[in-house]
MDTraj code that builds the backbone (N, CA, C; nanometers):
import mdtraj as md
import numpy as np

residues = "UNK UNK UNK UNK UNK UNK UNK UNK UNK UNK UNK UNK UNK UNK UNK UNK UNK UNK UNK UNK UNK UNK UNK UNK UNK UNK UNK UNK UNK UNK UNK UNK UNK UNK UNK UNK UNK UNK UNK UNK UNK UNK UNK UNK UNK UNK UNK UNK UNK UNK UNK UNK UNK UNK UNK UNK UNK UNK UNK UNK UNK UNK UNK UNK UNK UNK UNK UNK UNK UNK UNK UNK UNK UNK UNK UNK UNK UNK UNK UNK UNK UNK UNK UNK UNK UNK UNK UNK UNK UNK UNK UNK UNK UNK UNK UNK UNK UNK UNK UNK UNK UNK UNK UNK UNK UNK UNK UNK UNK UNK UNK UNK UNK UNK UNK UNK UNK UNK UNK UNK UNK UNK UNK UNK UNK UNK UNK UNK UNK UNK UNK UNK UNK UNK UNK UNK UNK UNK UNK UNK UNK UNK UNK".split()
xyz = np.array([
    [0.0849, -0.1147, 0.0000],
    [0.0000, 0.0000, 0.0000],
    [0.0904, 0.1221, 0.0000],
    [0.0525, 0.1903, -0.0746],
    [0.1511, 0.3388, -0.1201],
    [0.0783, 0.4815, -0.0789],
    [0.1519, 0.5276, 0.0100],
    [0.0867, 0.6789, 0.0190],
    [0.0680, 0.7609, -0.0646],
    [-0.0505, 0.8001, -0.1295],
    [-0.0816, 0.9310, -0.2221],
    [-0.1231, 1.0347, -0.2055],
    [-0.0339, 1.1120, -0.2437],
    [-0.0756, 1.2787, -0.1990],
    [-0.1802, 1.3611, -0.2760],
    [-0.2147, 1.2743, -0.3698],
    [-0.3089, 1.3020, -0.4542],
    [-0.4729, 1.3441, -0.3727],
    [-0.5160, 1.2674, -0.2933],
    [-0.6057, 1.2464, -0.2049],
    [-0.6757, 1.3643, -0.1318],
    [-0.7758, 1.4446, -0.1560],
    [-0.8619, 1.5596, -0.1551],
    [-0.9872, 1.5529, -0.1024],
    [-1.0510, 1.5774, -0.0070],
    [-1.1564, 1.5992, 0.0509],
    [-1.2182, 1.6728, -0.0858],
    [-1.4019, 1.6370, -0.1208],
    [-1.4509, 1.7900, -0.1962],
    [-1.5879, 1.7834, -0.1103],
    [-1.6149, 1.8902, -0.0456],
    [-1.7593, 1.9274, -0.0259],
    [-1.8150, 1.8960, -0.0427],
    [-1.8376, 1.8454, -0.1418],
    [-1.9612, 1.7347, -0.1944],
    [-2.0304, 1.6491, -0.1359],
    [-1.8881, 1.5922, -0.0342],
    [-1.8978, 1.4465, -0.0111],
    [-1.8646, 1.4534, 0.1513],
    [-1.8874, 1.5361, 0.2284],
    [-1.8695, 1.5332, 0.3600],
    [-1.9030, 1.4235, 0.4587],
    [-1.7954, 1.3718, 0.4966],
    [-1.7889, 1.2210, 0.6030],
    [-1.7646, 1.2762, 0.7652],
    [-1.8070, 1.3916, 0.7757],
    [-1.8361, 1.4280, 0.9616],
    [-1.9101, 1.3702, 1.0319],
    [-1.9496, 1.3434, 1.1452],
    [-2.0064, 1.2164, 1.1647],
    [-2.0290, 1.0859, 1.1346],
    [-1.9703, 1.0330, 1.0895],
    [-1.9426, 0.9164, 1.0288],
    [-1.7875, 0.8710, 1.1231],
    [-1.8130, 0.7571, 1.1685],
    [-1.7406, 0.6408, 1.2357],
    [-1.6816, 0.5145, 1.1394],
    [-1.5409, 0.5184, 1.0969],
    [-1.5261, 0.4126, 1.0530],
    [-1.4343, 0.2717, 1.1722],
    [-1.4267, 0.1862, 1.1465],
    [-1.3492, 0.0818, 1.2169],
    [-1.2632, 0.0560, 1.1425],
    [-1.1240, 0.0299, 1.1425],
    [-1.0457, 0.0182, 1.1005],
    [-1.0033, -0.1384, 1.1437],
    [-0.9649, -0.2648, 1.0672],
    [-0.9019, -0.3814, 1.1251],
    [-0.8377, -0.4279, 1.0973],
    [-0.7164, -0.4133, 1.1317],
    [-0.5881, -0.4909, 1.0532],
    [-0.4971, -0.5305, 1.1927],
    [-0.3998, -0.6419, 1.1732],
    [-0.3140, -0.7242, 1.1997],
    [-0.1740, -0.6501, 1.2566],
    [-0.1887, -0.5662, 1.1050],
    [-0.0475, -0.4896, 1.0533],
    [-0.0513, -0.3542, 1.1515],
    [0.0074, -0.3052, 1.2086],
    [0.0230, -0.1774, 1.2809],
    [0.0130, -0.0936, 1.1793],
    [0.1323, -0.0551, 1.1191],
    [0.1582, 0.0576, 0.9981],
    [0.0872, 0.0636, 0.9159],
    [-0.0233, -0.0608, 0.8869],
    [-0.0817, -0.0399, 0.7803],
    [-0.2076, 0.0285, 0.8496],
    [-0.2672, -0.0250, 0.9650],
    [-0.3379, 0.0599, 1.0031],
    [-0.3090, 0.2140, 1.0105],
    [-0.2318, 0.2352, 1.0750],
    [-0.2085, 0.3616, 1.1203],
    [-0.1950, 0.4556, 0.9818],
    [-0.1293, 0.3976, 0.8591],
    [-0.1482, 0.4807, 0.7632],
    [-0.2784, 0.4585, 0.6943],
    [-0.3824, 0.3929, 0.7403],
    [-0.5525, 0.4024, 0.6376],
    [-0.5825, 0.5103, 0.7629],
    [-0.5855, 0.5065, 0.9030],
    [-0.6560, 0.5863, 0.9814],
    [-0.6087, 0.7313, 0.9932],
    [-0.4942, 0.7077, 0.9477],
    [-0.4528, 0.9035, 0.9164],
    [-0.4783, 0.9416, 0.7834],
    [-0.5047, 0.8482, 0.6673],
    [-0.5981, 0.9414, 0.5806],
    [-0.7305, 0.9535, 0.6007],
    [-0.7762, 0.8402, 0.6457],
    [-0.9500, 0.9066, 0.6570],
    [-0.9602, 1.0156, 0.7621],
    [-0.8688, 0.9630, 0.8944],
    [-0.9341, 1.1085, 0.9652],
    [-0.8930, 1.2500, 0.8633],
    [-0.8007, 1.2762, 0.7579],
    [-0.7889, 1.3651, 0.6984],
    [-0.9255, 1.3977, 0.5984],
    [-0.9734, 1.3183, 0.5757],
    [-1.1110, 1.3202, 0.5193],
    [-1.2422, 1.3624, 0.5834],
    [-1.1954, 1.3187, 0.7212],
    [-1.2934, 1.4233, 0.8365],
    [-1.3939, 1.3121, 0.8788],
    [-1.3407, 1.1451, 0.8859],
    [-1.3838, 1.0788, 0.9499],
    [-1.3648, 1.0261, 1.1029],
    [-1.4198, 0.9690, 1.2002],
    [-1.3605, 0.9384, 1.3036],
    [-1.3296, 0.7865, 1.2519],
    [-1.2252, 0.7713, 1.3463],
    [-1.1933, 0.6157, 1.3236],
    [-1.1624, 0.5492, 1.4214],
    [-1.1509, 0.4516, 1.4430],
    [-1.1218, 0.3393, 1.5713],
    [-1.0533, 0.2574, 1.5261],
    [-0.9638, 0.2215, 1.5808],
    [-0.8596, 0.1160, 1.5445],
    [-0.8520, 0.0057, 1.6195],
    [-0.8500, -0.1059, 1.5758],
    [-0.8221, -0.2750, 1.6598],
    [-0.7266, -0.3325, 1.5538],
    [-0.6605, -0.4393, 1.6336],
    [-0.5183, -0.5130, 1.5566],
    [-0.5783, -0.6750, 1.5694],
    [-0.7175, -0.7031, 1.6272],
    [-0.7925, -0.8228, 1.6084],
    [-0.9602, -0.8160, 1.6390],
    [-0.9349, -0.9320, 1.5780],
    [-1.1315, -0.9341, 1.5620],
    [-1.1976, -0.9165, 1.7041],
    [-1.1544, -0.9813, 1.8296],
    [-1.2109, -0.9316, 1.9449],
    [-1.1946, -0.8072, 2.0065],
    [-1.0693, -0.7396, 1.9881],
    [-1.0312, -0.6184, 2.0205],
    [-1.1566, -0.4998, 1.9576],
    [-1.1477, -0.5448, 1.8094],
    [-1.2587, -0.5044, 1.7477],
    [-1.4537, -0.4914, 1.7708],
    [-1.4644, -0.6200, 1.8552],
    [-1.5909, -0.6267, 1.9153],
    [-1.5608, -0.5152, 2.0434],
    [-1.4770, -0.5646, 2.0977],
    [-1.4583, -0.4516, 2.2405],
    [-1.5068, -0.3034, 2.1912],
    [-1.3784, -0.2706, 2.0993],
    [-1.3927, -0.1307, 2.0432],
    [-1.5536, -0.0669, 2.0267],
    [-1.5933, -0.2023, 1.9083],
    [-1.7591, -0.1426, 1.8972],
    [-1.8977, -0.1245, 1.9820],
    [-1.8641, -0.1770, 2.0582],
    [-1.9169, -0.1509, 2.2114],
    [-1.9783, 0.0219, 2.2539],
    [-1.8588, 0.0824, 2.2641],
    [-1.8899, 0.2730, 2.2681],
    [-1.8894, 0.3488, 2.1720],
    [-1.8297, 0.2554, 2.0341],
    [-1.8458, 0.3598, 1.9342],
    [-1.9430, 0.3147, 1.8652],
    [-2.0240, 0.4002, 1.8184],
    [-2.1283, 0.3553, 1.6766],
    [-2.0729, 0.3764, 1.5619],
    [-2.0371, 0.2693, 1.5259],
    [-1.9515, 0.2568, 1.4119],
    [-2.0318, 0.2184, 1.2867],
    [-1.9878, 0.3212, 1.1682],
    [-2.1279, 0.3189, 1.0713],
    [-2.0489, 0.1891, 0.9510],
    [-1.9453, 0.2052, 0.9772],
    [-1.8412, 0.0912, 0.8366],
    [-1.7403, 0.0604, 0.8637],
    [-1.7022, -0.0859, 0.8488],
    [-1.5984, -0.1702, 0.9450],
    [-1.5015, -0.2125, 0.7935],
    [-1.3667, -0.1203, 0.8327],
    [-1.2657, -0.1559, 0.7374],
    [-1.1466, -0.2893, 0.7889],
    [-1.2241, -0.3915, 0.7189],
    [-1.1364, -0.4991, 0.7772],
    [-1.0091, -0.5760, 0.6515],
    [-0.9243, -0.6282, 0.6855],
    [-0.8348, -0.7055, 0.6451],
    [-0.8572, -0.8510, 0.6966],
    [-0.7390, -0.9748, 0.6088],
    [-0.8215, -1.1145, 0.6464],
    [-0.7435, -1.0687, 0.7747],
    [-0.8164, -1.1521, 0.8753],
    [-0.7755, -1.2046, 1.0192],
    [-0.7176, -1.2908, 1.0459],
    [-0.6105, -1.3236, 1.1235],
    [-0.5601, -1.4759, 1.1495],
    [-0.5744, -1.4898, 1.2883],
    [-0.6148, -1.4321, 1.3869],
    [-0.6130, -1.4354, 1.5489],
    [-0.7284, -1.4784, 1.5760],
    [-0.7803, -1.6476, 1.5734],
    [-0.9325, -1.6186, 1.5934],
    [-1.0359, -1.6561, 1.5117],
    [-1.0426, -1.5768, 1.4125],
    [-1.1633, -1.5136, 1.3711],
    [-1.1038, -1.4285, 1.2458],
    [-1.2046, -1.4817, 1.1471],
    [-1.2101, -1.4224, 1.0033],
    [-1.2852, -1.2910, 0.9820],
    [-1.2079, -1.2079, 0.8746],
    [-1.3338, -1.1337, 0.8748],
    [-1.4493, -1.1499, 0.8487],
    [-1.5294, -1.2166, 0.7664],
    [-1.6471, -1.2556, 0.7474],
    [-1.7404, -1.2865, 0.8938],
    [-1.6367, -1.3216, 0.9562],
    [-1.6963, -1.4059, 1.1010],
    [-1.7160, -1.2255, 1.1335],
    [-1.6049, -1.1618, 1.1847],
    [-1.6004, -1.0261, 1.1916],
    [-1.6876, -0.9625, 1.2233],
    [-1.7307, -0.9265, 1.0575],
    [-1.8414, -0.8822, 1.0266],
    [-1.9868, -0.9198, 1.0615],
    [-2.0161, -1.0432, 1.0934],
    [-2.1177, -1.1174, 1.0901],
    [-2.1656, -1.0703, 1.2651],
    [-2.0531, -1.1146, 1.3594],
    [-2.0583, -1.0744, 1.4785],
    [-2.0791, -0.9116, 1.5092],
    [-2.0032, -0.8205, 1.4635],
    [-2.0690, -0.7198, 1.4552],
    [-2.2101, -0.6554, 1.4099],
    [-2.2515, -0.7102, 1.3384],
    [-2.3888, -0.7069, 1.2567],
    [-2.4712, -0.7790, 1.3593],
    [-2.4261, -0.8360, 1.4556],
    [-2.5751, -0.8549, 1.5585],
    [-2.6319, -0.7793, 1.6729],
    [-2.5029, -0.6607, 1.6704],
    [-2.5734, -0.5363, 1.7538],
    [-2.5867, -0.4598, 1.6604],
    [-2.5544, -0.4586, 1.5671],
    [-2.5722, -0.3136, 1.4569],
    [-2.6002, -0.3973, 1.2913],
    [-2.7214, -0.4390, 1.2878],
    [-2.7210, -0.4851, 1.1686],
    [-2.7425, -0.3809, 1.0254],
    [-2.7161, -0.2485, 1.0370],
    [-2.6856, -0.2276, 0.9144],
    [-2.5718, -0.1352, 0.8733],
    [-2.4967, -0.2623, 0.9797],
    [-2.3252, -0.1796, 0.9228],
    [-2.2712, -0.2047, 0.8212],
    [-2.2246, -0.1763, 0.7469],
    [-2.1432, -0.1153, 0.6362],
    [-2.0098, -0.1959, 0.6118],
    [-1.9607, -0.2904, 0.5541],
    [-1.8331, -0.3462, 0.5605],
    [-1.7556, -0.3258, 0.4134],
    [-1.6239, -0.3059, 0.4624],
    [-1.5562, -0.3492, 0.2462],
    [-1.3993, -0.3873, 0.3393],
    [-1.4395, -0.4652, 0.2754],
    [-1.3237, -0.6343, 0.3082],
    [-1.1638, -0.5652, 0.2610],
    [-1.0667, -0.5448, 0.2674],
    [-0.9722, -0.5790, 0.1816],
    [-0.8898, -0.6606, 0.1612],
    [-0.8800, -0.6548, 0.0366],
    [-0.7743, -0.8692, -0.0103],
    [-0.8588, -0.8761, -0.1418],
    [-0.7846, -0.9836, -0.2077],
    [-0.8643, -1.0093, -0.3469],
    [-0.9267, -1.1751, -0.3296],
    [-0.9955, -1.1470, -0.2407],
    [-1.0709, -1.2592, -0.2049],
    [-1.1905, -1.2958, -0.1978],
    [-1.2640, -1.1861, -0.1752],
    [-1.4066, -1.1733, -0.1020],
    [-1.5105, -1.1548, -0.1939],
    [-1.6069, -1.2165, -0.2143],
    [-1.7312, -1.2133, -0.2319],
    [-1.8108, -1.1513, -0.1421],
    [-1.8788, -0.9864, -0.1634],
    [-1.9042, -0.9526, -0.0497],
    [-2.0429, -1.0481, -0.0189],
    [-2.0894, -1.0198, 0.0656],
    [-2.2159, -1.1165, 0.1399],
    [-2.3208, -0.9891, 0.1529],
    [-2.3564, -0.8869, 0.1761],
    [-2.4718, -0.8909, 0.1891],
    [-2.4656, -0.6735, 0.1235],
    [-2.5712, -0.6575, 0.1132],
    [-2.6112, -0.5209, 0.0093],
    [-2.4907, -0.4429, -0.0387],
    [-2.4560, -0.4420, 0.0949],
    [-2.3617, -0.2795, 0.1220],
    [-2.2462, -0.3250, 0.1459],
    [-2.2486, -0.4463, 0.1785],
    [-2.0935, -0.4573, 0.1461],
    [-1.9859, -0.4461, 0.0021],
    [-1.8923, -0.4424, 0.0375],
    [-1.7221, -0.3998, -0.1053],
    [-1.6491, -0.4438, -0.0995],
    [-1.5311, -0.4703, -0.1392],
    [-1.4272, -0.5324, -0.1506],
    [-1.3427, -0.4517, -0.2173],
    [-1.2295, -0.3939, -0.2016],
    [-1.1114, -0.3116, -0.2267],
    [-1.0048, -0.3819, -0.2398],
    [-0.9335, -0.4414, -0.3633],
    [-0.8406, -0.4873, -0.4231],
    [-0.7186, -0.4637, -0.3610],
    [-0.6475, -0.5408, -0.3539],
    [-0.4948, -0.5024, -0.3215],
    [-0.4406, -0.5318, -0.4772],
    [-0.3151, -0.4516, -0.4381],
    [-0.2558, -0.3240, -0.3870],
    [-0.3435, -0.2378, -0.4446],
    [-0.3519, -0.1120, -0.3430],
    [-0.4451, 0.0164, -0.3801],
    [-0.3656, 0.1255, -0.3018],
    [-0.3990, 0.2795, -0.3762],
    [-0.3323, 0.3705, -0.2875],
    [-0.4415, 0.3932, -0.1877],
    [-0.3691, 0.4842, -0.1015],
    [-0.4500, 0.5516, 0.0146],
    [-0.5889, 0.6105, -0.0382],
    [-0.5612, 0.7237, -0.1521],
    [-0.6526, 0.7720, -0.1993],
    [-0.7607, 0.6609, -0.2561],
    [-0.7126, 0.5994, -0.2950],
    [-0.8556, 0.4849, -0.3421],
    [-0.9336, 0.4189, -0.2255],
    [-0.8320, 0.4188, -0.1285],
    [-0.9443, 0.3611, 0.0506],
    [-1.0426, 0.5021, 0.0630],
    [-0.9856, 0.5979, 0.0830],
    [-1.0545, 0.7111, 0.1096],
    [-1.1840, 0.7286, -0.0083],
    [-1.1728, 0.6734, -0.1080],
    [-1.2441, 0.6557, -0.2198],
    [-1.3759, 0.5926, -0.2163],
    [-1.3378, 0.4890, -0.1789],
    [-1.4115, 0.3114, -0.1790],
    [-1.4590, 0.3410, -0.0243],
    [-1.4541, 0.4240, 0.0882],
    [-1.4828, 0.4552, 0.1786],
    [-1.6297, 0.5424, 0.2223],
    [-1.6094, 0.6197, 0.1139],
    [-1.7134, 0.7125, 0.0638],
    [-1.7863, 0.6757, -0.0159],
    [-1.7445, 0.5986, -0.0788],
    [-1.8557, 0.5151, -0.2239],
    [-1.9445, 0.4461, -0.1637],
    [-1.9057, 0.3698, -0.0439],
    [-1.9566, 0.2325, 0.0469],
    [-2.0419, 0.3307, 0.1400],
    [-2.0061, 0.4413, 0.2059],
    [-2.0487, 0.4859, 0.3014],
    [-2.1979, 0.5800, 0.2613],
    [-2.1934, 0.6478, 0.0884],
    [-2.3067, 0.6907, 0.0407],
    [-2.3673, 0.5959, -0.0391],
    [-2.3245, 0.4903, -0.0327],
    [-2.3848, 0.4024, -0.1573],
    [-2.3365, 0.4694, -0.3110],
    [-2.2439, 0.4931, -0.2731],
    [-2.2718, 0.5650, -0.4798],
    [-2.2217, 0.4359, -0.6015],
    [-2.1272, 0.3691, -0.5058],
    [-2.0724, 0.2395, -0.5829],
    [-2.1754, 0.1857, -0.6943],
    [-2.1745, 0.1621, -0.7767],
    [-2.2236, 0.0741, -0.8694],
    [-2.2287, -0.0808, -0.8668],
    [-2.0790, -0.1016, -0.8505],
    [-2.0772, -0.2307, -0.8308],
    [-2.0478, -0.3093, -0.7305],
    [-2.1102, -0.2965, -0.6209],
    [-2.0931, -0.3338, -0.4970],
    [-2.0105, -0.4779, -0.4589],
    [-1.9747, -0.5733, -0.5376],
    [-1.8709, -0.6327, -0.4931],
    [-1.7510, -0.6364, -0.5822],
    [-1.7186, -0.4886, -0.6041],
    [-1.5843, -0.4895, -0.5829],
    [-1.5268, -0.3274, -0.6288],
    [-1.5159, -0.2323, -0.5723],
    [-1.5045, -0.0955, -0.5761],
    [-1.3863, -0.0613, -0.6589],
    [-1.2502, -0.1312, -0.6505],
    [-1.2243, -0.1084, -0.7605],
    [-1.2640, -0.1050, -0.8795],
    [-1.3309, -0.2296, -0.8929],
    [-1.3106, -0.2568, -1.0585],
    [-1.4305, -0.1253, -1.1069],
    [-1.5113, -0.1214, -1.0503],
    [-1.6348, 0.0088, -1.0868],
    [-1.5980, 0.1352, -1.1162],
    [-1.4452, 0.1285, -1.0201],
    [-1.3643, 0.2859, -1.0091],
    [-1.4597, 0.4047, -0.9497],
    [-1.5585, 0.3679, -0.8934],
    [-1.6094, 0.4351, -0.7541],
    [-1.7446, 0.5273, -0.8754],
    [-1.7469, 0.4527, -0.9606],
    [-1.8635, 0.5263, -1.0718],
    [-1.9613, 0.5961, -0.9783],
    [-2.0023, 0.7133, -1.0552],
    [-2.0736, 0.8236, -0.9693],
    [-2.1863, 0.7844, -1.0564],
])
top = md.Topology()
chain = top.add_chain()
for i, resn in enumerate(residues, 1):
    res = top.add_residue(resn, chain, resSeq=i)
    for name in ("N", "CA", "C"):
        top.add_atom(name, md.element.get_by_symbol(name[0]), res)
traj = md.Trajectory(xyz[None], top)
């Protein structure tokens, strides 16, 4: 994953209030998806596993759960599924080139992708604008 400076908030598309979850394994990789979205003017929450992740969602109302696969446990799919029984109409987009998303609103975001394309596929998922809901790349976030 490559940092792009390309990456621009527009008015248009304002993500203030909006809670994302962030879930990855990887430290750095987290820490660099959660410092571009909060630059986008999202809140975010961070966990490094799928239970840490249930903990987390507990106080936050978290509107879209950015997960990676899991190996501690618990898959994301499982993840997701467990989260969705206090909040069933959360918002998920998987990343990995693996996933079949499972249910409306879910996405899937290709690896390798820049920053700007999470921040992308973030907002696409989060207004619905996606077209092709399982798989945000390939749609290229069609308006």
């Amino acid at each position: 994953m490559a940092e792009d400076t390309r990456f621009s908030r527009t008015d248009e598309t304002p993500l203030t209030n909006r809670v994302v979850m962030i879930v990855s394994e990887d430290a750095e990789v987290r820490r660099l998806m959660a410092s571009t979205l909060r630059r986008a003017g999202l809140a975010v929450v961070e966990a490094a596993t799928g239970e840490e992740s249930l903990d987390q969602a507990r106080p936050n109302p978290v509107d879209l759960v950015v997960t990676d696969v899991l190996t501690q446990g618990m898959t994301d799919s499982e993840l997701v599924r467990r989260l969705r029984v206090h909040r069933p109409d959360l918002k998920a987009l998987y990343l990995g080139n693996r996933h079949v998303p499972r249910a409306h609103d879910d996405a899937c975001l290709h690896k390798p992708f820049f920053l700007n394309e999470l921040a992308e596929a973030v907002n696409a998922v989060i207004w619905g604008r996606c077209r092709c809901p399982s798989c945000v790349r390939r749609c290229r976030l069609a308006t």
